[in-house]
C-alpha positions in Angstrom: 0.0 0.0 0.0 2.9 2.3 0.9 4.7 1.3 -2.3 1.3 2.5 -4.0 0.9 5.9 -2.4 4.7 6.5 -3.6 4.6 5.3 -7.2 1.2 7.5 -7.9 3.3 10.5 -5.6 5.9 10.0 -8.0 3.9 9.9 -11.3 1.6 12.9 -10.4 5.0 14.9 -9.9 6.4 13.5 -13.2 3.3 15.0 -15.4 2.6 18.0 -13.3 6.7 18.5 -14.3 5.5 17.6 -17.9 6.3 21.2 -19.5 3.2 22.4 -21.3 1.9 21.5 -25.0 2.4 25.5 -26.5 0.1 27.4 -28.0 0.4 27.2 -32.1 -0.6 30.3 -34.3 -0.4 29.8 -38.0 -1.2 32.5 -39.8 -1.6 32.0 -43.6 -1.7 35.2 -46.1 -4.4 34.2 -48.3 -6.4 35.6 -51.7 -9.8 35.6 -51.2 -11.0 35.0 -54.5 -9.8 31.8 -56.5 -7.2 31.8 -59.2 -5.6 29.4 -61.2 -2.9 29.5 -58.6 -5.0 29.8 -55.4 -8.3 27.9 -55.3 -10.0 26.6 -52.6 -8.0 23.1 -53.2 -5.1 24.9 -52.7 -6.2 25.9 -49.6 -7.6 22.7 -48.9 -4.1 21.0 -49.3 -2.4 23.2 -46.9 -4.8 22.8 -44.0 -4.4 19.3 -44.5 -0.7 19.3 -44.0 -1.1 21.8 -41.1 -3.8 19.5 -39.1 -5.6 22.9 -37.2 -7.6 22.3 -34.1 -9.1 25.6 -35.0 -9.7 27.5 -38.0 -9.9 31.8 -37.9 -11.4 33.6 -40.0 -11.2 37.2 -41.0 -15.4 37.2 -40.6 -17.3 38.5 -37.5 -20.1 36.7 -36.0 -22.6 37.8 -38.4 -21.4 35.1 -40.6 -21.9 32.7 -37.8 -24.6 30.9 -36.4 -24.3 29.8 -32.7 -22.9 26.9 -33.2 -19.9 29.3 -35.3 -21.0 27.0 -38.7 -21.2 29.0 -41.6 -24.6 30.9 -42.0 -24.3 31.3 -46.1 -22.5 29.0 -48.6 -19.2 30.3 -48.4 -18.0 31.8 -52.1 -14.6 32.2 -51.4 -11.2 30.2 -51.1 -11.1 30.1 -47.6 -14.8 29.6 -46.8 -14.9 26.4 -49.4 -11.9 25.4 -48.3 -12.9 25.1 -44.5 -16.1 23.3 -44.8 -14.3 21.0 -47.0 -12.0 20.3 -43.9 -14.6 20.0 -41.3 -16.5 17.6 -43.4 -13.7 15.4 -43.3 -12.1 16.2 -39.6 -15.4 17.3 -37.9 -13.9 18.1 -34.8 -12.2 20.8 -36.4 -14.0 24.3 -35.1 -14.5 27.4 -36.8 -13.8 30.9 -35.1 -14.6 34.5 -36.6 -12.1 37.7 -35.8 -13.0 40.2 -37.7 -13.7 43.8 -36.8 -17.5 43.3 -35.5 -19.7 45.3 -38.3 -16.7 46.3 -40.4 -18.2 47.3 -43.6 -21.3 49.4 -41.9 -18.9 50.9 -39.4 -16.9 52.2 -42.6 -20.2 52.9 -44.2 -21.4 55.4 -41.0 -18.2 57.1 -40.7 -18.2 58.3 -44.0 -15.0 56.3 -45.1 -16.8 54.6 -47.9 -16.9 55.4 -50.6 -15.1 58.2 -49.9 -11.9 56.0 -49.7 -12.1 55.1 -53.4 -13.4 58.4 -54.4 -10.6 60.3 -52.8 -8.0 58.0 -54.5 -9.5 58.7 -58.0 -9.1 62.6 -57.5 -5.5 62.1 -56.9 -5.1 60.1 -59.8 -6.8 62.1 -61.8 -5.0 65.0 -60.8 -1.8 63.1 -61.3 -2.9 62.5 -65.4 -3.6 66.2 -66.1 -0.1 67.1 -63.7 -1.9 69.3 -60.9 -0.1 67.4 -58.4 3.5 69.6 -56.9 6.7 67.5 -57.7 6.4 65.9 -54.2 2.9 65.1 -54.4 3.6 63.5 -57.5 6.2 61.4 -56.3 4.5 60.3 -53.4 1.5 59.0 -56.1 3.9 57.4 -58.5 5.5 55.5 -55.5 2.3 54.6 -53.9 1.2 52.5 -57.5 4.6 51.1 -58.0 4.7 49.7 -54.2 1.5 47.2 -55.9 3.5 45.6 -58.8 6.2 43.4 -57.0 2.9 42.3 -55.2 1.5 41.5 -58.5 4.2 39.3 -59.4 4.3 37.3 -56.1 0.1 36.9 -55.9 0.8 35.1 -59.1 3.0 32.7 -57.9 2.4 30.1 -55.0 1.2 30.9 -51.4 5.2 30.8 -50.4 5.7 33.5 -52.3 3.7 35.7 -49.9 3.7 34.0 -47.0 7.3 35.4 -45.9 9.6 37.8 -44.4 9.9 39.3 -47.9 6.6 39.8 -49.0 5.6 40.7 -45.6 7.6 43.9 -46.2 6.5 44.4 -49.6 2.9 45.0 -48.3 4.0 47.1 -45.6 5.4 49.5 -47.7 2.8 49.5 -50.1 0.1 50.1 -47.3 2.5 52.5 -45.6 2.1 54.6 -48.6 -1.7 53.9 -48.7 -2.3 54.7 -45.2 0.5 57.1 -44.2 2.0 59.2 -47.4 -1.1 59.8 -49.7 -2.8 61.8 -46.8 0.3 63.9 -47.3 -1.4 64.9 -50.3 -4.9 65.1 -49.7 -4.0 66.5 -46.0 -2.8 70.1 -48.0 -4.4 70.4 -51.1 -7.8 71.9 -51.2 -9.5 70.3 -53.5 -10.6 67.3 -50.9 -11.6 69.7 -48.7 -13.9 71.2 -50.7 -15.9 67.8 -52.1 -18.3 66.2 -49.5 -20.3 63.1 -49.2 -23.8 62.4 -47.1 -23.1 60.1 -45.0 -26.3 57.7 -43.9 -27.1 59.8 -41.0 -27.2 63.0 -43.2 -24.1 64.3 -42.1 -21.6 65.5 -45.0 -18.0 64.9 -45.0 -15.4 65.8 -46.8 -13.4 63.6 -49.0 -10.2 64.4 -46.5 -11.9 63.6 -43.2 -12.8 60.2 -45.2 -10.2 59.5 -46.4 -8.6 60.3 -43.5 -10.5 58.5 -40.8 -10.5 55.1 -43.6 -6.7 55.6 -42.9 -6.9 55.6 -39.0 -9.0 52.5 -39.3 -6.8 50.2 -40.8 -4.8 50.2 -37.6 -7.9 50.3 -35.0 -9.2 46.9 -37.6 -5.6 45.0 -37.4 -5.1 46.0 -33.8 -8.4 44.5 -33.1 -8.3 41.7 -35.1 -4.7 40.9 -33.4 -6.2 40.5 -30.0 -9.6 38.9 -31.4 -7.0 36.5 -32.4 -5.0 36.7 -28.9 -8.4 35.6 -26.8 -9.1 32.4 -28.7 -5.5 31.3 -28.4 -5.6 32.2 -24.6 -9.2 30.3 -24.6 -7.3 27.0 -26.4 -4.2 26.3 -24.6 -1.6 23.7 -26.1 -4.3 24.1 -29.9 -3.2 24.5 -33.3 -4.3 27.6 -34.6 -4.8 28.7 -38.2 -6.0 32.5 -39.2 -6.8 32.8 -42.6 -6.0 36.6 -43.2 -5.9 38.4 -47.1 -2.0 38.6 -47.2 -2.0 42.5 -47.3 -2.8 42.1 -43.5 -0.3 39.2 -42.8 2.4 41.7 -41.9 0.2 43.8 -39.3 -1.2 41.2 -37.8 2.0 39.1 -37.1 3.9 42.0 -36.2 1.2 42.6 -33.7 0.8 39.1 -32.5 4.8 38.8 -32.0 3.9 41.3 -29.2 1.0 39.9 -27.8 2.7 36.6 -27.2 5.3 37.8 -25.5 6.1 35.9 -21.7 3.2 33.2 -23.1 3.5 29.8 -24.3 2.0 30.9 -27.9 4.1 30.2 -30.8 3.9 31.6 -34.3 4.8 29.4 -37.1 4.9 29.0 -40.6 2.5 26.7 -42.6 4.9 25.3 -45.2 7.5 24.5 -41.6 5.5 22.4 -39.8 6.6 18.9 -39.2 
């Protein structure tokens, strides 16, 4: 009896020694819609390698029913490709972690459509050379930060899922988000243009513009610890976030913080043993 007491002493102490299973986040850059070289079998193949306990996706709840299965037939790669998955590994859940009401929230503040409408008065601009020497530079830069992106997006889902590529969208939203206000900050001509926003509000295309600029870091940001409380809610999980690869580079760098003193990894699909 003694002997007994000891050996189950002595293997309670072993597991509780037993360090812990970590934490896996795999965050895969992704094109929404399919293409010759990204379809949902693509897609399908990867998760298959990868093996997730749980699959994120850049979604809020509205897309969800209570049981977080898909409300809609999903249309795109990473919606076809999931249910595929789950039909086949059924224990497999699906999270959403998305900016709750993105597209109204965009739609009430005025940054849509005054996002696109903004950028086509610079470009316009641009063609008939109204833009200063600097404003014009910052333009020309800002449309040739998208073609190595081109080029890569063609290729497979290595070619964006990387260091590399990671900085090429950086640099490209960078100019997006932080340089071409530089232009329609000073010039006077997107102060002077309005929309009505739903509530009957007008506001200019540089407050929209503006303010769409702002919110792609409050949407990463939030997304980022969307993404933080599931992992801390699955402990010792596998983790996939299916993110467009423009925001593969926020999110990561913000996760990489987020992790920090916790036993969450961040790993690459195409390393995992």
């Amino acid at each position: 009896m003694h002997k007994t007491i000891i050996s189950l002493l002595l293997a309670i102490t072993f597991f509780s020694c037993e360090p812990q299973k970590a934490t896996e986040i795999i965050v895969i850059g992704t094109q929404h819609k399919p293409v010759p070289n990204f379809n949902p079998e693509t897609l399908f193949n990867i998760l298959e390698n990868v093996k997730p306990d749980l699959i994120l996706h850049e979604l809020d709840s509205s897309s969800f029913n209570s049981k977080f299965e898909f409300k809609d037939a999903p249309s795109e790669n990473e919606g076809i490709a999931s249910s595929k998955y789950i039909e086949k590994y059924p224990t497999t859940q699906l999270r959403p972690y998305e900016f709750e009401g993105r597209n109204q929230y965009r739609i009430d503040k005025g940054m849509r459509p005054t996002d696109g409408l903004t950028l086509k008065l610079v470009d316009s601009l641009y063609r008939v050379d109204l833009l200063t020497t600097s404003e014009a530079k910052i333009f020309e830069a800002y449309r040739e930060a998208l073609e190595p992106l081109k080029i890569i997006a063609a290729k497979s889902p290595e070619a964006w899922n990387n260091s590399i590529a990671d900085s090429l969208c950086e640099n490209r939203q960078f100019y997006q988000y932080q340089m071409v206000p530089k232009i329609t900050n000073t010039r006077e001509e997107f102060a002077n243009r309005f929309l009505t926003k739903p509530n009957g509000e007008k506001i200019s295309y540089r407050d929209g513009y503006q303010l769409w600029a702002d919110f792609w870091d409050l949407r990463n940001q939030t997304m980022a610890k969307n993404i933080m409380i599931i992992s801390e809610q699955n402990e010792g999980k596998r983790i996939v976030v299916m993110a467009g690869f423009m925001h593969r580079y926020y999110l990561l760098r913000e996760l990489k913080e987020l992790i920090k003193g916790k036993n969450i990894e961040i790993k690459e699909f195409y390393k995992i043993n």
